[in-house]
C-alpha positions as CSV (number, residue, x, y, z in Angstrom):
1,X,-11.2,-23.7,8.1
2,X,-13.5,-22.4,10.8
3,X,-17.4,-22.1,10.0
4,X,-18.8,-18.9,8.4
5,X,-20.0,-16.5,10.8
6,X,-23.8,-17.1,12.0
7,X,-26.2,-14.5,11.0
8,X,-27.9,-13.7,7.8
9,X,-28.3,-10.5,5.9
10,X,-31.8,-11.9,5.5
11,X,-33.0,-11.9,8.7
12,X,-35.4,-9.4,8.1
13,X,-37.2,-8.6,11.6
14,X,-33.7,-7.9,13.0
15,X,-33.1,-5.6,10.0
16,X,-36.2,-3.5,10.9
17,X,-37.0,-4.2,14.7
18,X,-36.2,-0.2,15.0
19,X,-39.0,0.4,12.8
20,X,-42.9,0.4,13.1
21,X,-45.2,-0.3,10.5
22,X,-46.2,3.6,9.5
23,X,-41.9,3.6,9.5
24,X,-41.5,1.7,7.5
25,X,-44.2,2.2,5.2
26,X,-43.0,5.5,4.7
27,X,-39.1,4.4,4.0
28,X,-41.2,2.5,1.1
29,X,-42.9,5.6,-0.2
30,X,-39.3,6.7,-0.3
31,X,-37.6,4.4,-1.7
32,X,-40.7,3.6,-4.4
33,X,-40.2,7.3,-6.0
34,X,-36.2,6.9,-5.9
35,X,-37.4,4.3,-8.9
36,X,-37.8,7.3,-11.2
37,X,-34.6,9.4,-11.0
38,X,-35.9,12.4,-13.6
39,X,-38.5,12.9,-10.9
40,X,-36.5,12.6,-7.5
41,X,-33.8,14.8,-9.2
42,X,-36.3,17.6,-10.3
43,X,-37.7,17.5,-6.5
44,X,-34.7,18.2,-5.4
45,X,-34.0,21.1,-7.5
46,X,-37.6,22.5,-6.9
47,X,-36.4,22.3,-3.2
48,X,-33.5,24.0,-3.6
49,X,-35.4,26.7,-5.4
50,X,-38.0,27.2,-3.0
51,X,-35.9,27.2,-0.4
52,X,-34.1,30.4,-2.2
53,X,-37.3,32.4,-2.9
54,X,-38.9,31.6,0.5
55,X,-41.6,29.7,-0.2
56,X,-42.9,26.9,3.0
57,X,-41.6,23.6,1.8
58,X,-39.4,23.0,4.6
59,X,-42.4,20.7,6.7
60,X,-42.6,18.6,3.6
61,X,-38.8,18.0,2.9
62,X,-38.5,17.5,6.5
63,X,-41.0,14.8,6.6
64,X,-39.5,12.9,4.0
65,X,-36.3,12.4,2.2
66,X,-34.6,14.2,5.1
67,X,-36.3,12.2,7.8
68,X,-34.7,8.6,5.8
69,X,-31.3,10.5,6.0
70,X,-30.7,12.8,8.6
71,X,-30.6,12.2,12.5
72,X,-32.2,15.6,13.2
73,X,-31.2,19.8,12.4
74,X,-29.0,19.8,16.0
75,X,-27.0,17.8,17.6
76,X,-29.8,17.9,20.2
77,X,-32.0,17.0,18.1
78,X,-30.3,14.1,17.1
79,X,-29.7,12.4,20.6
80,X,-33.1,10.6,20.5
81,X,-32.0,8.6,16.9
82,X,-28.1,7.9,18.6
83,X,-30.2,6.5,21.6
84,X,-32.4,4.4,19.3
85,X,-29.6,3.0,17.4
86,X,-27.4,2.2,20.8
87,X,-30.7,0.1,22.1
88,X,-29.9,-1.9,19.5
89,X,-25.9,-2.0,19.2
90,X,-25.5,0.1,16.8
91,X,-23.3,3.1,17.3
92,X,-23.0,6.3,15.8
93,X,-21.6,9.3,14.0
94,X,-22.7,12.8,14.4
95,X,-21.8,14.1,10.8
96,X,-22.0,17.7,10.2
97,X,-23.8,17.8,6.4
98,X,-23.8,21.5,5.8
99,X,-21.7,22.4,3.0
100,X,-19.4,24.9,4.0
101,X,-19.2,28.9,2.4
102,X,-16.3,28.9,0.9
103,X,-14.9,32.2,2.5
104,X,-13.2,32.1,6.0
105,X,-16.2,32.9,8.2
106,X,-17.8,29.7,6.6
107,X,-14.7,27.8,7.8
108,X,-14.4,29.0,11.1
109,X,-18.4,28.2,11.4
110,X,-17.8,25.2,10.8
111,X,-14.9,23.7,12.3
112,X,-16.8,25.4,15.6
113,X,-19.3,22.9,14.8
114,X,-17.3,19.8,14.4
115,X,-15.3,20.8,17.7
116,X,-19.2,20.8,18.9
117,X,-19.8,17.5,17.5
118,X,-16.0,16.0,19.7
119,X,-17.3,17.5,23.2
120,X,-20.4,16.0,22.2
121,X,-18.5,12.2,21.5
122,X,-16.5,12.7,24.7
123,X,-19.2,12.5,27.2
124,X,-21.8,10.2,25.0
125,X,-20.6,6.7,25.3
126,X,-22.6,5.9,22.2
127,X,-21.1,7.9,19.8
128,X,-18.1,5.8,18.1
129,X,-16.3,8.8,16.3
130,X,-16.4,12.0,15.1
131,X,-15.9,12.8,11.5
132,X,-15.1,16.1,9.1
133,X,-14.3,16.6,5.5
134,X,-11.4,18.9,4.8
135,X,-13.9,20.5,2.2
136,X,-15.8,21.9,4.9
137,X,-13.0,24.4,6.9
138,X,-10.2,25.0,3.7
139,X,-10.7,26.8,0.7
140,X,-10.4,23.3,-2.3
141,X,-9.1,25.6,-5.0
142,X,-6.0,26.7,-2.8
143,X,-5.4,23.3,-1.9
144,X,-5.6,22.3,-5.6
145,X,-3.1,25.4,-6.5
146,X,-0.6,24.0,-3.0
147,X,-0.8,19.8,-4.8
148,X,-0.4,21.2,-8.7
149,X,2.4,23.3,-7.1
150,X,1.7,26.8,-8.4
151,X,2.8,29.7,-6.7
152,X,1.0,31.3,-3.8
153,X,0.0,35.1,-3.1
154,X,1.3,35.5,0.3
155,X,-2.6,36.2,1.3
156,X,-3.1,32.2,-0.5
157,X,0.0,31.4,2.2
158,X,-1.7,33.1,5.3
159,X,-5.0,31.1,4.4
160,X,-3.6,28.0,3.6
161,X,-1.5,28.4,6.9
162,X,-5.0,29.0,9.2
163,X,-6.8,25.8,7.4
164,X,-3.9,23.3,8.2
165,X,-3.8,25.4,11.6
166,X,-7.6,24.5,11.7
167,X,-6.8,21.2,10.6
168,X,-4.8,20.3,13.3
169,X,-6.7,22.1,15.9
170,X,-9.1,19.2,15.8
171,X,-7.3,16.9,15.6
172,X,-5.4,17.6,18.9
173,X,-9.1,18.5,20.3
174,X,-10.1,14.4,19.0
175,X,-6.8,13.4,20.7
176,X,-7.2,15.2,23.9
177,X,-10.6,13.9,24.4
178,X,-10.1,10.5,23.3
179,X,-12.3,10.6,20.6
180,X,-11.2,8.5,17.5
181,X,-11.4,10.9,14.4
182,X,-12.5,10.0,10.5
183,X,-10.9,12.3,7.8
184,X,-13.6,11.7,5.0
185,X,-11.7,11.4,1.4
186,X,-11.8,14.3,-1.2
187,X,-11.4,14.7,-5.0
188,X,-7.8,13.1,-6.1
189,X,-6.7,16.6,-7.2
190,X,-6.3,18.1,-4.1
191,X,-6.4,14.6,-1.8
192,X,-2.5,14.6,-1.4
193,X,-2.5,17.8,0.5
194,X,-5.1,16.4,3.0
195,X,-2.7,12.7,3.0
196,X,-0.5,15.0,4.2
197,X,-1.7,16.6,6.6
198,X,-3.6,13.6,8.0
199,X,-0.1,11.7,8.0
200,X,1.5,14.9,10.6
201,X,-1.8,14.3,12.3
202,X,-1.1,10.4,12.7
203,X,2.7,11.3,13.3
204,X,1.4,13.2,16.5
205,X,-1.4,11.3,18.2
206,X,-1.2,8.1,17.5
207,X,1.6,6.9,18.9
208,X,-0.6,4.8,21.6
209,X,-3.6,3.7,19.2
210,X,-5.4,4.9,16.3
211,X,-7.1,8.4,16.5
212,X,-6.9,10.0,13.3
213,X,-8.2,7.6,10.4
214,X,-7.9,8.8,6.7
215,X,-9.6,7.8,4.1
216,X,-8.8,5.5,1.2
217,X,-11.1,5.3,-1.6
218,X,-10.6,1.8,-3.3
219,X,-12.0,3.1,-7.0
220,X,-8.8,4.7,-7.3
221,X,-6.3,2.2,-9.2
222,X,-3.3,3.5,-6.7
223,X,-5.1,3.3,-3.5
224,X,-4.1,-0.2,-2.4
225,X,-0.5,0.5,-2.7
226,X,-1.2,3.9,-1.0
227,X,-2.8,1.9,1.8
228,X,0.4,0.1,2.0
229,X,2.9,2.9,1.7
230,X,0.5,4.8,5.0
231,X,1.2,1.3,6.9
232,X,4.8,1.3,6.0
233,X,5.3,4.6,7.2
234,X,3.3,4.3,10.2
235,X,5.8,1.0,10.8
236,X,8.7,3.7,10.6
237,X,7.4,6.2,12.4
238,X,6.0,4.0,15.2
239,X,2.4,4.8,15.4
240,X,-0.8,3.3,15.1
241,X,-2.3,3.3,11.3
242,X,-6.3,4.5,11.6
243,X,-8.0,3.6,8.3
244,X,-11.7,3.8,6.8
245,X,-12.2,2.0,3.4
246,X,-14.8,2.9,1.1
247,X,-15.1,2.7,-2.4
248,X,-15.6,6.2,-3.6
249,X,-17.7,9.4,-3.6
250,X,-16.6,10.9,-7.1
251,X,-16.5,8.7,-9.6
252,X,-17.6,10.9,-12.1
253,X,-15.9,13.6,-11.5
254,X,-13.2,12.1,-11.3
255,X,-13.2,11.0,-15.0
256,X,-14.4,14.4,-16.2
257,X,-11.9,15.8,-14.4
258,X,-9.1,13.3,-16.1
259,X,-10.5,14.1,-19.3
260,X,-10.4,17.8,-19.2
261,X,-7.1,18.1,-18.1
262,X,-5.9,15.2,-20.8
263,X,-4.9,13.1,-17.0
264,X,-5.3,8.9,-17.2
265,X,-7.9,7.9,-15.7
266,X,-7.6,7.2,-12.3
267,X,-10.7,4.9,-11.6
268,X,-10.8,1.0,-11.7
269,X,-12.3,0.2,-15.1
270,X,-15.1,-1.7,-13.6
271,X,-17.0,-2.2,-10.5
272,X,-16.0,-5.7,-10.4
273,X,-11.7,-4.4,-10.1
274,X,-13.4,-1.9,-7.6
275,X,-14.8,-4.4,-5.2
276,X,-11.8,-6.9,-5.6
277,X,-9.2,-3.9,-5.2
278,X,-11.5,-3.4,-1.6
279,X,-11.6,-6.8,-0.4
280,X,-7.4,-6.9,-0.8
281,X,-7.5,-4.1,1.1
282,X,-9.5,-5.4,4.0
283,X,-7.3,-8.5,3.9
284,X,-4.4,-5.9,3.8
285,X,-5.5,-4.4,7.3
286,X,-6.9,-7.4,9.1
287,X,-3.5,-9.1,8.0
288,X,-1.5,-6.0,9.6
289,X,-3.8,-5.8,12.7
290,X,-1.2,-5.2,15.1
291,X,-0.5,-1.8,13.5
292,X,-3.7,-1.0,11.9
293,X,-7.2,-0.3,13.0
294,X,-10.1,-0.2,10.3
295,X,-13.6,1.2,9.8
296,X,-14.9,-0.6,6.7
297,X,-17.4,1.9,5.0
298,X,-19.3,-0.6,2.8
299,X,-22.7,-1.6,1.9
300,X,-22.1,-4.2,-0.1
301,X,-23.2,-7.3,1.3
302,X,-20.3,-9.5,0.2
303,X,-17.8,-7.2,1.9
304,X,-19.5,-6.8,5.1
305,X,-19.7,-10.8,4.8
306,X,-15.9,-10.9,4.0
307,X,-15.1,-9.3,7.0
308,X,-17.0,-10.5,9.1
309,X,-15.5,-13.8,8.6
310,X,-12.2,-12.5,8.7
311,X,-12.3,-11.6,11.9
312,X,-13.9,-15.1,13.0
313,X,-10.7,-16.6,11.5
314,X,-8.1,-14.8,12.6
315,X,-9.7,-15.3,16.1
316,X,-10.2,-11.7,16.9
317,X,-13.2,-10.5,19.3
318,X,-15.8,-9.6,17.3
319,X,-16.0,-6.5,19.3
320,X,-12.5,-5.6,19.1
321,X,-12.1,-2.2,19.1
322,X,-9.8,-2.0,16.2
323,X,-12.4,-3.3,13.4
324,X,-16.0,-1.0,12.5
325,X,-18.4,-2.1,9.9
326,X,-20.0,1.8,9.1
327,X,-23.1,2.6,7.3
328,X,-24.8,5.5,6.6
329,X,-28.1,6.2,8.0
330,X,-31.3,5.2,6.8
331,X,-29.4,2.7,4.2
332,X,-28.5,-1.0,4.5
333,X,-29.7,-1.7,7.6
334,X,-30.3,-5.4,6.8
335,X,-25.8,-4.6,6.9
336,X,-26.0,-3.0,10.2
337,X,-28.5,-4.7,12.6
338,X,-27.7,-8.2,11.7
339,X,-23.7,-7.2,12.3
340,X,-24.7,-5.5,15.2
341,X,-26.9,-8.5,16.6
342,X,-23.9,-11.0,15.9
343,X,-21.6,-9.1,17.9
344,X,-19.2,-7.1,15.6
345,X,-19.0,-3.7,16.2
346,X,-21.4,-1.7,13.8
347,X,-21.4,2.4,13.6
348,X,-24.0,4.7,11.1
349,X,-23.1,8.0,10.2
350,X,-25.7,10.5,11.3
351,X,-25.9,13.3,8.9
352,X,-27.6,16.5,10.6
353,X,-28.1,20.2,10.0
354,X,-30.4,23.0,8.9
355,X,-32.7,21.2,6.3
356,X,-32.3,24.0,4.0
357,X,-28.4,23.6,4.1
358,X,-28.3,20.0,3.9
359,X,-30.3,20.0,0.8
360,X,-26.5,19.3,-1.2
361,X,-26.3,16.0,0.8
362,X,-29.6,15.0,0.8
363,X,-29.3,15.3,-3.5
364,X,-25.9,12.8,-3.3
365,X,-28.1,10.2,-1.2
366,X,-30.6,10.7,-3.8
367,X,-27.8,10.2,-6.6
368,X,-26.4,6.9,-5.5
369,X,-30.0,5.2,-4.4
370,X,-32.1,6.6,-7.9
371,X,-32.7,3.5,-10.5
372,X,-33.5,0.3,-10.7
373,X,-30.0,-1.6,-10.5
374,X,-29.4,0.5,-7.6
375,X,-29.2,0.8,-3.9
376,X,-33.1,1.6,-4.1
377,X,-33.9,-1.2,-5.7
378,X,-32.3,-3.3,-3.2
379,X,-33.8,-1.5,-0.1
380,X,-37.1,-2.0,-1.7
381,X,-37.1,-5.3,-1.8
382,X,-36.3,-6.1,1.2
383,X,-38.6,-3.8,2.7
384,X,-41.8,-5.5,0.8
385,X,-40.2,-8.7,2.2
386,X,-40.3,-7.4,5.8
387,X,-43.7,-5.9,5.5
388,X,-44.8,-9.2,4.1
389,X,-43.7,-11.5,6.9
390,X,-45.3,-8.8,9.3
391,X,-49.2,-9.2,7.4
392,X,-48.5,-13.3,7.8
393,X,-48.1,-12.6,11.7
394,X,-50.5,-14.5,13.7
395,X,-53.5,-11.4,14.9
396,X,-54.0,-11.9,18.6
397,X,-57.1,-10.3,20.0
398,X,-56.8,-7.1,22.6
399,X,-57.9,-8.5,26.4
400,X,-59.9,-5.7,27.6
């Protein structure tokens, strides 16, 4: 067996080298109050309230939790972070966060946006993919109605006929620009429509390579056979399987949902089947290479780790373009730079929007980093540990 790979989610000055000292200060000041999740939460909802009765508090949420999270309000405005990252091999997403009206204007709106995002991909060399949540341009109750299989009014039909038409409208836009395409994952009870859609979409465009990746959320206890079933298929059909792991965005509504509706649960029972059911399904799709191309959307050190060496022994590049290690912004970057520095190839998503409109993403960031067990904690640490090592530096004097 061949050596592990040689870098070190440890090596902190690679982690941070992006970051000055006032940076990286403030990421502390951050990350210090997402210790107290009561008071994080209520900020949040004082936000949003603000927001609604006018008063100026966009300066201040601007300057903070959205700064950690989001690469700017425009795509314009985030070109100077996607350059940043690039200068130190890290690619990116441009991820529209704005949580879509749900009437048809909002839908249009936005897939206009995410078209906005593809031109942008096509003619940026460092922007890895472009990326959409079904969520975002179809109405979620009618696609609930389509999976649960209840009849339609034929106004339901003509709208559920424009979102798939919507749908697949970007999808041949990704295609026709080359521009590989993430299909983020969705609530379980209306996930099958979008598997379906996302399967026609595969069925079409990648016949020569991967374009269209969906998403399989590994806290799901049917996902690894699902993962399967999509390769198999994609082996029948001839074309190229695109797939982004992660372990899942909805855990608990997932179980409220089961229980309200008297459904088994459909989430691993702990996070300990979670992360093995993910690390069979990275073995699952490094295995099946030929027909498979992956975007591993983890920040869980012994993952990233897992991978990483996978690709070492199964003598792959480590910047073959069929393997991604993907991070969100402002999170796990000891993950991202290190990868990045070794070679592999390393993309962030790069959440943007109107601050006020974004607040809805900014609160699930909050969600999954609040507590001390958590994803704070862990950036925390390692920020004190890199700030640390900085003070020891050696003080040379300014030559005048």
């Amino acid at each position: 067996m061949k050596k592990k790979p040689d870098f070190s989610f440890d090596n902190l000055e690679t982690a941070f080298a992006h970051l000055s000292d006032e940076d990286l200060q403030k990421t502390k000041t951050l990350f210090r109050l997402m210790h107290y999740p009561v008071l994080v939460k209520s900020g949040i909802w004082l936000s949003k309230m603000a927001f609604a009765v006018g008063l100026p508090v966009e300066g201040f949420v601007k300057k903070n939790v959205f700064r950690q999270f989001c690469g700017g309000e425009t795509i314009t405005a985030c070109r100077p972070v996607i350059e940043m990252l690039d200068r130190f091999g890290v690619k990116s997403i441009l991820d529209y966060s704005v949580e879509g009206k749900k009437e048809e204007a909002g839908f249009v709106a936005a897939a206009e946006e995410i078209e906005r995002t593809l031109q942008e991909a096509e003619k940026n060399p460092h922007l890895a993919f472009g990326v959409f949540k079904v969520s975002g341009i179809a109405d979620t109750e009618l696609l609930q109605k389509v999976q649960a299989q209840q009849q339609l009014s034929t106004a339901e039909k003509e709208s559920f006929t424009r979102a798939q038409e919507r749908f697949m409208a970007l999808c041949r836009s990704a295609a026709e620009r080359n521009v590989r395409l993430l299909v983020d994952g969705e609530e379980s009870w209306f996930q099958e429509v979008v598997d379906q859609w996302v399967r026609e979409a595969m069925r079409r465009y990648n016949s020569e390579k991967a374009i269209v990746f969906n998403t399989f959320q590994m806290y799901r206890k049917d996902m690894l056979r699902r993962l399967k079933d999509a390769r198999h298929d994609a082996v029948a059909q001839g074309y190229f399987l695109g797939a982004k792991l992660v372990r899942g965005a909805y855990l608990e509504k997932e179980r409220a949902h089961a229980q309200a509706t008297g459904a088994a649960d459909p989430i691993h029972a702990s996070k300990e089947a979670t992360d093995e059911a993910y690390n069979e399904a990275l073995l699952f799709c490094i295995n099946n290479k030929q027909r498979v191309s992956l975007v591993s959307g983890s920040h869980n050190e012994w993952s990233n780790d897992l991978l990483a060496e996978l690709l070492d022994l199964h003598g792959l590049s480590r910047s073959d373009e069929r393997v991604y290690f993907s991070q969100l912004y402002g999170m796990s970057d000891p993950v991202s730079f290190n990868l990045a520095k070794a070679g592999y190839n390393v993309v962030k998503y790069l959440p943007y929007g109107p601050v006020k409109e974004v607040l809805p993403y900014l609160g699930r960031r909050v969600d999954e980093n609040t507590g001390v067990s958590g994803q704070a904690n862990r950036e925390l640490q390692r920020i004190n540990q890199e700030l640390r090592r900085r003070k020891s530096l050696p003080k040379f004097p300014t030559i005048a």
